[in-house]
C-alpha positions in Angstrom: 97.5 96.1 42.0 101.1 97.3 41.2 103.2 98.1 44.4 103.6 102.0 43.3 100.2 102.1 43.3 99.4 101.7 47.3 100.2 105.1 47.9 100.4 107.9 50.8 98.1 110.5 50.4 98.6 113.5 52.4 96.7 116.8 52.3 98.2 119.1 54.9 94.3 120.6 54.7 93.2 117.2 55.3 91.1 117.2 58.8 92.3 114.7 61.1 89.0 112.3 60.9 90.1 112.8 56.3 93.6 111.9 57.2 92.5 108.5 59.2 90.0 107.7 57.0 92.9 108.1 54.1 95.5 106.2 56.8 92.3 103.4 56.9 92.3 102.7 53.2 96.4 102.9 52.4 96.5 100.0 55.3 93.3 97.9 53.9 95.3 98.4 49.9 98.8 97.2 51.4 97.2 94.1 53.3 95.2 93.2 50.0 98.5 93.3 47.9 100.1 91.4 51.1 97.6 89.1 51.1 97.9 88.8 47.6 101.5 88.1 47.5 101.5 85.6 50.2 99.1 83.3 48.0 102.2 82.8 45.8 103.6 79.4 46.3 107.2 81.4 46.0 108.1 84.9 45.1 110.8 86.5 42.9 113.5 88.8 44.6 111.8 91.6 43.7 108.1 90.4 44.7 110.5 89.3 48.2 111.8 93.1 48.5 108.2 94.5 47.8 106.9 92.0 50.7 109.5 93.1 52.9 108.6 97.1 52.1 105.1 96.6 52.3 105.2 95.0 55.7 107.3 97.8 57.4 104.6 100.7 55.3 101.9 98.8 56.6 103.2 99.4 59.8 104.2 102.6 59.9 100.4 102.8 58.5 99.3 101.3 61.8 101.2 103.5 64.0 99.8 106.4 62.6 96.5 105.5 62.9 97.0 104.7 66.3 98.6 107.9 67.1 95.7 110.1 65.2 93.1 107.6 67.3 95.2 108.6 70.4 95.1 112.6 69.8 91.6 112.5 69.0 90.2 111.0 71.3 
């Protein structure tokens, strides 16, 4: 999996329950390609960069789950 392929999707018609099950699978995609990435016994600059991105996404991933599972509940 490319990084421009782990993705937001946002539908502003999206119901909360779509929206955090979309949230759910952009987090599992960007800890696969983490995951995948930290397997390497040493990454390029670039591969470094995309780590560095894809933590701080995955992240902001978390927190919005956490503030949808907050509203909702």
């Amino acid at each position: 999996m490319m990084a421009s392929e782990v993705g937001v999707t946002r539908t502003s018609a999206a119901s909360p329950q779509e929206e955090l099950e979309q949230l759910t699978s952009q987090h599992r995609q960007l800890d696969a390609r983490l995951r995948e990435l930290g397997k390497h016994l040493s990454l390029t600059r670039n591969e470094q960069l995309e780590y560095a991105r894809l933590k701080k996404e995955k992240l902001r991933t978390k927190d919005r789950i956490h503030r949808l599972q907050m509203t909702s509940s």
